[in-house]
C-alpha positions as CSV (number, residue, x, y, z in Angstrom):
1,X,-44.9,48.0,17.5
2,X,-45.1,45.7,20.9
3,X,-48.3,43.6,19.8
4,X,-45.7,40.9,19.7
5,X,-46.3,39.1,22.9
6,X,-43.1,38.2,25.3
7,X,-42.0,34.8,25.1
8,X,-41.8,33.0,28.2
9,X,-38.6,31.5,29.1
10,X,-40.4,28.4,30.1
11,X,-41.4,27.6,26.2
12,X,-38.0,26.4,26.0
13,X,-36.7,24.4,28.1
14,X,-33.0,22.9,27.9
15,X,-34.2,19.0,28.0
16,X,-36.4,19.8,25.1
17,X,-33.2,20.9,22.4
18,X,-32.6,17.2,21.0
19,X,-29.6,15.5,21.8
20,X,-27.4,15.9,18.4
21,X,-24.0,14.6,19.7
22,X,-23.5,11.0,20.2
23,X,-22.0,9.5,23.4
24,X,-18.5,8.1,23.1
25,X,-19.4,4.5,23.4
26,X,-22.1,5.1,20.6
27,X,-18.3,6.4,18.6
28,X,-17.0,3.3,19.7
29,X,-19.5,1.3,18.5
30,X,-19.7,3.1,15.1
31,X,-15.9,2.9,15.3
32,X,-16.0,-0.9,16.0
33,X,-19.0,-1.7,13.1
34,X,-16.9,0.2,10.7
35,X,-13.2,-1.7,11.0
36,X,-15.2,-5.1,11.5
37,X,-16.9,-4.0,7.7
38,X,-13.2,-3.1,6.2
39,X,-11.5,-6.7,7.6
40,X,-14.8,-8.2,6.2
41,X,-13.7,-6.4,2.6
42,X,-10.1,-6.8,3.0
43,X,-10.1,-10.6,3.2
44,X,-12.4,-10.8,0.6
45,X,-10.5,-9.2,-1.4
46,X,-7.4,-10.8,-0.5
47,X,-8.6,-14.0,-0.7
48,X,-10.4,-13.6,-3.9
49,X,-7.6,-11.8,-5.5
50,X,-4.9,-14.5,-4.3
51,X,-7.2,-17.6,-5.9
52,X,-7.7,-15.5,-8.9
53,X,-3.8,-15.0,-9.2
54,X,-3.5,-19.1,-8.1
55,X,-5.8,-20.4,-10.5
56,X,-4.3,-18.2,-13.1
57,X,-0.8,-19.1,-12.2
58,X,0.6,-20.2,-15.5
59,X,-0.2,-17.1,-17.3
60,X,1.5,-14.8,-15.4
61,X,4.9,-15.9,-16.6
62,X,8.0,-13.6,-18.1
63,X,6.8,-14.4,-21.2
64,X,3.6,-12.9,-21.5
65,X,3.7,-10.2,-19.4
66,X,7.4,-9.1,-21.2
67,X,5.7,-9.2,-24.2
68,X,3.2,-6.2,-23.1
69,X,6.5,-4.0,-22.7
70,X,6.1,-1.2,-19.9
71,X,2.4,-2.9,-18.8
72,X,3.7,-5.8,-18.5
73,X,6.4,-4.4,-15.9
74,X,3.2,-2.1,-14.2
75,X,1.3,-5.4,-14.0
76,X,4.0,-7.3,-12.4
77,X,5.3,-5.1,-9.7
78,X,1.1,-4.0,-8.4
79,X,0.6,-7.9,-9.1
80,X,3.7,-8.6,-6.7
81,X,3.2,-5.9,-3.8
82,X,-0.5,-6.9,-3.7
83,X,-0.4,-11.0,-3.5
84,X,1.1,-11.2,0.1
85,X,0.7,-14.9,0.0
86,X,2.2,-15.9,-3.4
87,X,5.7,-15.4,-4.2
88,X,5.7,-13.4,-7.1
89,X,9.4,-12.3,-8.2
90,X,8.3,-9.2,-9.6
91,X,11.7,-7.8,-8.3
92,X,13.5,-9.9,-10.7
93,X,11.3,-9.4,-13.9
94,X,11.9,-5.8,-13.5
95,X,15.6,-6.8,-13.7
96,X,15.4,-9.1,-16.5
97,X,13.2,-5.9,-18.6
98,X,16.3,-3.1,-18.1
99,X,18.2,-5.7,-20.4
100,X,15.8,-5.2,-23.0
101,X,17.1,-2.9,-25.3
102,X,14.0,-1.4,-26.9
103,X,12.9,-0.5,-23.3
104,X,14.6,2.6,-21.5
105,X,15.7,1.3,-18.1
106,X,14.0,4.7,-16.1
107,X,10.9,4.2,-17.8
108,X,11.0,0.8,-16.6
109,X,11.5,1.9,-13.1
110,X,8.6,4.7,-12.9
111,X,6.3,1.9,-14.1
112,X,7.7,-0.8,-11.9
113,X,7.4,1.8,-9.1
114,X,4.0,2.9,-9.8
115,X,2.6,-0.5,-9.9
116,X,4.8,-1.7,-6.6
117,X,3.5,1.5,-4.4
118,X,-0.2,1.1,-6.0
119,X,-0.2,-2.5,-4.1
120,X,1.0,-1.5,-1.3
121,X,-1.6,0.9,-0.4
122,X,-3.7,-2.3,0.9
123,X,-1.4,-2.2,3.3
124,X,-1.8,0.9,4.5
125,X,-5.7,-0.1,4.8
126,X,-5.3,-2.9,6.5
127,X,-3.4,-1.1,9.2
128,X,-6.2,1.0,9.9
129,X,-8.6,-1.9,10.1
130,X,-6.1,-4.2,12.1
131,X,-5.2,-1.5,14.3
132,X,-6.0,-3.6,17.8
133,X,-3.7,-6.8,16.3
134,X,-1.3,-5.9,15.1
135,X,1.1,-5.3,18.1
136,X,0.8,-9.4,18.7
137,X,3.9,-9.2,16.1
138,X,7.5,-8.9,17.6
139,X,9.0,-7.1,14.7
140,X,5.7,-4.4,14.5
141,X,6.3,-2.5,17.6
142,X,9.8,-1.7,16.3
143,X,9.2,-0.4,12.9
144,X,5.5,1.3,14.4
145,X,8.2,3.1,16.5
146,X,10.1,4.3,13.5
147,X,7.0,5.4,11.3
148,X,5.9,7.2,14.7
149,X,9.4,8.9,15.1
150,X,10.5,9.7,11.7
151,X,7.3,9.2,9.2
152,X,7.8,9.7,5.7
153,X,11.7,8.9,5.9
154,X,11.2,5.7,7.4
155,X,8.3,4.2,4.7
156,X,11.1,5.8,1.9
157,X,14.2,3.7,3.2
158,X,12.3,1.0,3.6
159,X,11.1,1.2,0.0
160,X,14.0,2.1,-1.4
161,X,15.5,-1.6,-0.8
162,X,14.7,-5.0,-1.1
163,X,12.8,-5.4,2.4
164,X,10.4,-8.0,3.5
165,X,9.1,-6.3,6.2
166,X,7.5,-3.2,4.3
167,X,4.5,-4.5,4.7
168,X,4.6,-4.1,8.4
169,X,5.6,-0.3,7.9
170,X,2.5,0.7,5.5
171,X,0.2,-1.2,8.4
172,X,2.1,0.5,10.6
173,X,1.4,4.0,8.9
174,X,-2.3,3.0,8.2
175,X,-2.2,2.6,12.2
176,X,-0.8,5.4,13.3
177,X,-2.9,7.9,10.9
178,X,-0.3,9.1,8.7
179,X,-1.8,10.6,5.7
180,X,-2.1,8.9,3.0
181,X,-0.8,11.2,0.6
182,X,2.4,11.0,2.6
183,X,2.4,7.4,2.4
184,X,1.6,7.0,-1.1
185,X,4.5,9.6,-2.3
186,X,7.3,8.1,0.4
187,X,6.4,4.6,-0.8
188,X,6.3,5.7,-4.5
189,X,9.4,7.7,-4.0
190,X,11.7,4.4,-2.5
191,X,10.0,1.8,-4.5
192,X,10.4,3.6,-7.9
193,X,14.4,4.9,-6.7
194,X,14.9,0.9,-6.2
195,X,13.1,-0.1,-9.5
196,X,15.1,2.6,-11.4
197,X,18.3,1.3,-9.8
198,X,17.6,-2.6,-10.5
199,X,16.5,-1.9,-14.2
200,X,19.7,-0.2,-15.2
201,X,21.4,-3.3,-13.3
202,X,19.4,-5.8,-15.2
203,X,20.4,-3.3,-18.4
204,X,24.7,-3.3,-18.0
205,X,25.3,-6.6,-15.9
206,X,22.9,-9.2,-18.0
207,X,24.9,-7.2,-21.3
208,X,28.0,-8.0,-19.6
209,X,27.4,-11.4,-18.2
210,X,26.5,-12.4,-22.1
211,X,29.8,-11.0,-23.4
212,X,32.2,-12.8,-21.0
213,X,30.3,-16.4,-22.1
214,X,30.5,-15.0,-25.7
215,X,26.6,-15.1,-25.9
């Protein structure tokens, strides 16, 4: 029972264990590698997306995309929340569908919704990877201070009406580490109330416009 010969407490050494944490400035570094990979992505993506949309220009029109019915309104609204650069008045064709009457105005919205928060979560990403410069805007330290302070609420108000500055709030979310479950359902929550809304505009005020010029 005690052939087993005592180990000496000298066979193992502390300094011979190996070293399977890695020191804060090799996190920093791996931290640093991997935003300078996703900004690398992001304007590739941005770029090549916004000359695809450029060269490609004339056949995005009301026409053709009204035509496809509730994918055409999806493919506006993601096409409009993701082109930063591009005026695309994805707003307005989801206006200009509600009057269509073989078209339900709150289908219209969820789609118009869907596709408008499915853009915006490039925003969200490139908060995370913009993180350091961001705060060179005067409007972002604001509206980072909301997001900070009231979260969800804030990215839903802020989708829930025409506001150019949303973009600042999903980078400011992305920033600050909010979840991105939360911001996907506050955005898709505000963006799809405000779709819903303009499409039953478009639906009774382009019907009544019509009949007071006898159209």
């Amino acid at each position: 029972m005690n052939d087993i010969p005592p180990v000496a407490q000298s066979d193992f050494a502390l300094e011979d264990i190996p070293e399977t944490k890695l020191s804060q400035k090799d996190l920093t570094m791996v931290e640093k590698t991997r935003r300078t990979i996703l900004r690398i992505v992001l304007v590739v993506f941005f770029v090549g997306f916004t000359a695809f949309i450029a060269l490609n220009r004339e056949k995005i029109t009301f026409e053709t995309l009204g035509g496809l019915g509730y994918l055409g309104v999806f493919l506006m609204a993601w096409i409009g929340s993701t082109t930063v650069l591009l005026p695309i008045p994805h707003l307005a064709f989801t206006f200009t569908m509600g009057s269509v009457q073989a078209l339900v105005p709150w289908w219209i919205g969820l789609c118009a919704g869907f596709g408008d928060s499915l853009g915006e979560l490039w925003g969200y990403l490139a908060g995370y990877a913009v993180e350091d410069l961001v705060d060179r805007w005067k409007a972002y330290p604001k509206i980072e201070g909301w997001v900070r302070r009231y979260g969800m609420l804030t990215i839903f108000l802020m989708g829930s009406v025409p506001m150019p500055l949303f973009d600042m709030a999903g980078i400011a979310a992305g920033a600050t580490g909010m979840p991105v479950w939360k911001f996907y359902l506050a955005t898709w929550s505000g963006k799809t109330l405000k779709a819903i809304v303009v499409a039953w505009a478009g639906r009774y005020s382009i019907a009544w416009i019509a009949d007071l010029l006898g159209l």
